[in-house]
VEXLUM-747399 format. One record per residue (C-alpha): x, y, z; residue number from 1. Coordinates in nm, 2 decimals. Layout:
N
+--------+--------+--------+-----+
:     xx :     yy :     zz : num :
+--------+--------+--------+-----+
:      X :      Y :      Z : NUM :
...
+--------+--------+--------+-----+
END
This chain:
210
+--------+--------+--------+-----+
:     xx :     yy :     zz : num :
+--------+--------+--------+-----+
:   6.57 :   1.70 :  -2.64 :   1 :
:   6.47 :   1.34 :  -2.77 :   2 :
:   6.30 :   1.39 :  -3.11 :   3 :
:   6.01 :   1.12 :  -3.13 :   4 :
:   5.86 :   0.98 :  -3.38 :   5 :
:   5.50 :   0.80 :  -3.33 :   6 :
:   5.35 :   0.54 :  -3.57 :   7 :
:   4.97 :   0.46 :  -3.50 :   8 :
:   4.70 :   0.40 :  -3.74 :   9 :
:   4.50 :   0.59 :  -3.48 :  10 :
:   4.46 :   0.97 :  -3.48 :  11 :
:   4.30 :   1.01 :  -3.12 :  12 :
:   4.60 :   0.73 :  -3.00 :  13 :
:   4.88 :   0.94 :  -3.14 :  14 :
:   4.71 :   1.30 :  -3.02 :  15 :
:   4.64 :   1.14 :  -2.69 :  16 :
:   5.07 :   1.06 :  -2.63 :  17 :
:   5.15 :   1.39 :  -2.79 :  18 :
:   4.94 :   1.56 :  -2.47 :  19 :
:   5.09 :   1.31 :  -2.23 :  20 :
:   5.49 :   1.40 :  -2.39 :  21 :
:   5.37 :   1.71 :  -2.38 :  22 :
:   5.39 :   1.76 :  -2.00 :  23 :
:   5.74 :   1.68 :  -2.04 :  24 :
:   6.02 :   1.92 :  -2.03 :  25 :
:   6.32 :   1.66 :  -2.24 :  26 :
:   6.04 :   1.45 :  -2.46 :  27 :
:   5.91 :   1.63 :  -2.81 :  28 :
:   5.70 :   1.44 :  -3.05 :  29 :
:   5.88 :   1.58 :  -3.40 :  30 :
:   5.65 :   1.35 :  -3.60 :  31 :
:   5.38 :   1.10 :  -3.65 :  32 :
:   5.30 :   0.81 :  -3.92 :  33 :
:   4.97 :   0.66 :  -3.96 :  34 :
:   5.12 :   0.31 :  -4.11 :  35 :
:   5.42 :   0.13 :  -4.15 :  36 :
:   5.52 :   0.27 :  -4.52 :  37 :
:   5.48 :   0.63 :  -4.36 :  38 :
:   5.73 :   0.50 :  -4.08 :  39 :
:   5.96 :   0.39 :  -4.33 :  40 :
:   5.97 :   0.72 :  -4.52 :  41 :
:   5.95 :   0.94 :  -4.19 :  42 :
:   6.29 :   0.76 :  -4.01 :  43 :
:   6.47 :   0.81 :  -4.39 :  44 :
:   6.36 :   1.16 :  -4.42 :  45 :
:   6.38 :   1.31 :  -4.03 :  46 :
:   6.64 :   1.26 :  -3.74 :  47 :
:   6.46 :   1.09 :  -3.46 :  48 :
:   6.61 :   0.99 :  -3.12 :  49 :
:   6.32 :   0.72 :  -3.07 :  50 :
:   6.02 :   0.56 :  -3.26 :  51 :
:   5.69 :   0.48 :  -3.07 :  52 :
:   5.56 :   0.18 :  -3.27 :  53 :
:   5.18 :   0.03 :  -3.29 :  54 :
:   5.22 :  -0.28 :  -3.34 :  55 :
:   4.91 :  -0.36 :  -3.56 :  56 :
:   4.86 :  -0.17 :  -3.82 :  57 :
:   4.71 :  -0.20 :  -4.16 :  58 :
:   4.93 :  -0.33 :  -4.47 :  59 :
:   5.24 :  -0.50 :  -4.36 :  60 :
:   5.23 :  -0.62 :  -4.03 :  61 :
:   5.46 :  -0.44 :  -3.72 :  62 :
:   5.69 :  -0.72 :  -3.67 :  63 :
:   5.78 :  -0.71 :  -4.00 :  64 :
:   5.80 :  -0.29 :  -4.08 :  65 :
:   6.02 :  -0.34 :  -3.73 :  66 :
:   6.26 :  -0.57 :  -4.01 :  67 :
:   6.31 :  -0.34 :  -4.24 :  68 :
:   6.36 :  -0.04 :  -3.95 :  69 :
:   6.59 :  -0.21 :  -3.79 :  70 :
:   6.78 :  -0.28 :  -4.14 :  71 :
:   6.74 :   0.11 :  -4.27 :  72 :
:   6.86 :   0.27 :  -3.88 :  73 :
:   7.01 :   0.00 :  -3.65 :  74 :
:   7.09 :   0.25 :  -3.40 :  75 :
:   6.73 :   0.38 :  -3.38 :  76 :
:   6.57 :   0.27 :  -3.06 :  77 :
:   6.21 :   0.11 :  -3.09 :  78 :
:   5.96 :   0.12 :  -2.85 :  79 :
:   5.66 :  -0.07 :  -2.92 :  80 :
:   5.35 :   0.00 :  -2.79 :  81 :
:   5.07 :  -0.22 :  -2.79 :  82 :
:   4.69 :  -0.31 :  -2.73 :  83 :
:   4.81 :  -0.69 :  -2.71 :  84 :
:   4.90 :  -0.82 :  -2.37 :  85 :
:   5.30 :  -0.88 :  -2.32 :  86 :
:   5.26 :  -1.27 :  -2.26 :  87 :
:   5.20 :  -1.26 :  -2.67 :  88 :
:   5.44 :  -1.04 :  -2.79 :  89 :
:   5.69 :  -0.86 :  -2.61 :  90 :
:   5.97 :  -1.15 :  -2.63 :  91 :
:   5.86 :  -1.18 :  -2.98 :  92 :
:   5.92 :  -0.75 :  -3.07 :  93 :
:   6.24 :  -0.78 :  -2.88 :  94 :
:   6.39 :  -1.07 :  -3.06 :  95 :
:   6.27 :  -0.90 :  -3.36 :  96 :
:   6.54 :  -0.57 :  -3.28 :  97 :
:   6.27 :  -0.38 :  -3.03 :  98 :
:   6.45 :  -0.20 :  -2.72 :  99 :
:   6.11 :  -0.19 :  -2.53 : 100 :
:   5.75 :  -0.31 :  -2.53 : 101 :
:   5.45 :  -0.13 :  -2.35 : 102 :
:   5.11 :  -0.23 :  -2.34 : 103 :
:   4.85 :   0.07 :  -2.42 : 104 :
:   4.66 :   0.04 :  -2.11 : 105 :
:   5.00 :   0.09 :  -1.90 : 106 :
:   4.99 :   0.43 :  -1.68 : 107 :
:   5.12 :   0.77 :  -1.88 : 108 :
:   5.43 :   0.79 :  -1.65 : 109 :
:   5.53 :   0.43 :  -1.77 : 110 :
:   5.55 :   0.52 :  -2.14 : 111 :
:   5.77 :   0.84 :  -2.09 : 112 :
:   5.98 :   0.61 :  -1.81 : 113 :
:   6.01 :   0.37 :  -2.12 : 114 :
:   6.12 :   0.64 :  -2.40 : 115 :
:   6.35 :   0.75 :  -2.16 : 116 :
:   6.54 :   0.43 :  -2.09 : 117 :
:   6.55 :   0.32 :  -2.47 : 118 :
:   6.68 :   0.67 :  -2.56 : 119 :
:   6.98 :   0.56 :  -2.30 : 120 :
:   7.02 :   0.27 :  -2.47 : 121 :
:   6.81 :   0.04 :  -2.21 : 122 :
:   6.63 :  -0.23 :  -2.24 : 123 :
:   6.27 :  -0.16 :  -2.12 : 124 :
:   5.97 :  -0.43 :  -2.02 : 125 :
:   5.73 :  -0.41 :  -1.70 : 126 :
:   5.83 :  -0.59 :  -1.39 : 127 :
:   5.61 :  -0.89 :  -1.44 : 128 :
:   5.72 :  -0.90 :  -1.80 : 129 :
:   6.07 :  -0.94 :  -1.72 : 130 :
:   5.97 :  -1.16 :  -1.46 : 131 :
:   5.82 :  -1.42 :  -1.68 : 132 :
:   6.12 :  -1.39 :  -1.93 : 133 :
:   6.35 :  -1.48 :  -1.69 : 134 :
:   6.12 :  -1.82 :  -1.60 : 135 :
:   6.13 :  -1.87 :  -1.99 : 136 :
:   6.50 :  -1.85 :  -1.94 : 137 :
:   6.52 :  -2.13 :  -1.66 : 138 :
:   6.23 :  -2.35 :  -1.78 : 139 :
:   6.30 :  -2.60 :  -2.02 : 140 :
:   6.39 :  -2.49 :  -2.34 : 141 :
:   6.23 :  -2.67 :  -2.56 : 142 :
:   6.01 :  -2.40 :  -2.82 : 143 :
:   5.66 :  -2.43 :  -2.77 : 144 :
:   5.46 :  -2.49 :  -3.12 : 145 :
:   5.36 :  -2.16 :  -3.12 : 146 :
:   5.75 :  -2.04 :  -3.12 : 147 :
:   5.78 :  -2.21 :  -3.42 : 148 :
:   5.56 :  -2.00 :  -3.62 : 149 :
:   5.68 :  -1.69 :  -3.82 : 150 :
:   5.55 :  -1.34 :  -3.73 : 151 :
:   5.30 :  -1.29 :  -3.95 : 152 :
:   5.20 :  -1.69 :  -3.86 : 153 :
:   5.13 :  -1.59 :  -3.50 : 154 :
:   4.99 :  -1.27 :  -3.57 : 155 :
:   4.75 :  -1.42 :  -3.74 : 156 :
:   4.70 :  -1.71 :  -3.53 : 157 :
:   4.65 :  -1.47 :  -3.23 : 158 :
:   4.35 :  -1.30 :  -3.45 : 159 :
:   4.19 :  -1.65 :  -3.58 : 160 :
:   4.19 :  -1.74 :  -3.19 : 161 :
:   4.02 :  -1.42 :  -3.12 : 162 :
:   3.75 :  -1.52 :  -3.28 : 163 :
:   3.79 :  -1.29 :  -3.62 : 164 :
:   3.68 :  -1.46 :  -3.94 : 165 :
:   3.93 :  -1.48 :  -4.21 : 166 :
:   3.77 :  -1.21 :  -4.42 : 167 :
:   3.79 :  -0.95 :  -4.10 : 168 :
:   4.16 :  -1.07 :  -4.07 : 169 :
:   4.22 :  -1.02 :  -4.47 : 170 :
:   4.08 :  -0.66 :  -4.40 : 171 :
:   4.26 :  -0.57 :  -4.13 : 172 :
:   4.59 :  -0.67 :  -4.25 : 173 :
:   4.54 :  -0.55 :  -4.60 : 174 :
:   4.57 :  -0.94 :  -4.71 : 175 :
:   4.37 :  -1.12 :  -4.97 : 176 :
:   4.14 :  -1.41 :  -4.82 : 177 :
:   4.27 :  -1.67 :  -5.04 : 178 :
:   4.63 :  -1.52 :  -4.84 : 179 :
:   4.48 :  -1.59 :  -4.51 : 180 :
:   4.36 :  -1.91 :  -4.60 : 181 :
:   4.70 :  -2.02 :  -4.68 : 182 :
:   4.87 :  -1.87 :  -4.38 : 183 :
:   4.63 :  -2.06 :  -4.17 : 184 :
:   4.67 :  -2.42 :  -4.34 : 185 :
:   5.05 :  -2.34 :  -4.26 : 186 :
:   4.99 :  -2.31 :  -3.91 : 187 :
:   4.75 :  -2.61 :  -3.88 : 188 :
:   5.06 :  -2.79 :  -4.02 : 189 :
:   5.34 :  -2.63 :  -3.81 : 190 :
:   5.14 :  -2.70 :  -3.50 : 191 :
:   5.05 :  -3.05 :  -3.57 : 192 :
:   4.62 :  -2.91 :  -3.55 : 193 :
:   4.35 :  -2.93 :  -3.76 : 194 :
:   4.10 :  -2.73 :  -3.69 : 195 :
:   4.02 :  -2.34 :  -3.55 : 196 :
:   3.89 :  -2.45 :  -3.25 : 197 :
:   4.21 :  -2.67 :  -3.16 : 198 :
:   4.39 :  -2.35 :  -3.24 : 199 :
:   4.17 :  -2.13 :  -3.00 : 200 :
:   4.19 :  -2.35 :  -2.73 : 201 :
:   4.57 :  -2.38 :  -2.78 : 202 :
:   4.58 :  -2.00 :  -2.76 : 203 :
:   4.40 :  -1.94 :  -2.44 : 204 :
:   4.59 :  -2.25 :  -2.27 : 205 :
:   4.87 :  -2.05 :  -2.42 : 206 :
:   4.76 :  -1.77 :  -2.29 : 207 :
:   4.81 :  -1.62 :  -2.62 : 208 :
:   4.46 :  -1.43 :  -2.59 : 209 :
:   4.22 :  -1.34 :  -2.33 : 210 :
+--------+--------+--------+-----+
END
């Protein structure tokens, strides 16, 4: 039986995968965390075959609870599971120790095909996904700016480019303002920009954000 362990600052997201494992006869959800601290505490306390990860959640962001998972159980397979679209972070999540990435809207059979093959010790993405990698692979490999940027950088790069303002962004990522502020004169300078709206349009060239 793989013992699974979700993490979503959600309750209807988390009850809504336990009815979808539930039709499953070799898949048991043996426990849930609504944040990354809880995560933490959950994999150090409990035996878990696979952690289901959202990837934003308040407090620390995921890329960097994924860190500090990947430093407390190495062999524990994560599968992150996402709102954002692949294009913006599924290379990202895997570089960062992830064994899968799944996008929420994906089809119910596509999450317990992905548990599956990161319980195995696969490697999962969607067809297009690994597609694109594989371009990235050929192309030129020179980093675009946006490479450049740490996780928390982009994360909160993707949200300024979004449209949020940086006290929504200081509230959803449990951040001071004055924090934010400082995060985003880093990644004006990184990325050789000046303003927001250079940054937005970046993104969506980027295709970064819809």
């Amino acid at each position: 039986m793989i013992r699974v362990l979700i993490a979503d600052d959600h309750a209807i997201v988390r009850r809504g995968l336990k009815q979808i494992l539930a039709d499953t006869t070799d898949i048991v959800v043996a426990g849930e965390a609504a944040d990354g601290r809880q995560a933490l505490e959950k994999v150090q306390a409990q035996a878990f075959d696979v952690l289901v990860l959202d990837i934003t959640m308040p407090g620390r962001g995921g890329l960097e609870i994924l860190k500090d998972l990947k430093r407390l159980k190495p062999a524990l397979p994560v599968l992150v599971l996402s709102m954002h679209a692949e294009e913006q972070y599924a290379t990202r999540t895997l570089r960062a120790g992830a064994a899968g990435y799944l996008n929420k809207e994906s089809a119910p059979e596509e999450l317990v095909k992905a548990i599956r093959k990161v319980c195995s010790g696969g490697k999962y993405v969607s067809a297009a996904q690994a597609e694109r990698m594989a371009g990235e692979l050929q192309s030129d490999t020179s980093k675009p700016p946006h490479e450049l940027l740490s996780n928390r950088e982009f994360e909160i790069l993707c949200l300024i480019a979004s449209g949020k303002t940086a006290t929504e962004i200081a509230r959803e990522l449990s951040l001071s303002v004055k924090t934010v502020s400082t995060y985003r004169a880093r990644i004006l300078e990184k990325m050789n920009l000046s303003t927001n709206a250079q940054l937005t349009h970046y993104a969506i060239k980027s295709g970064l954000v819809d």
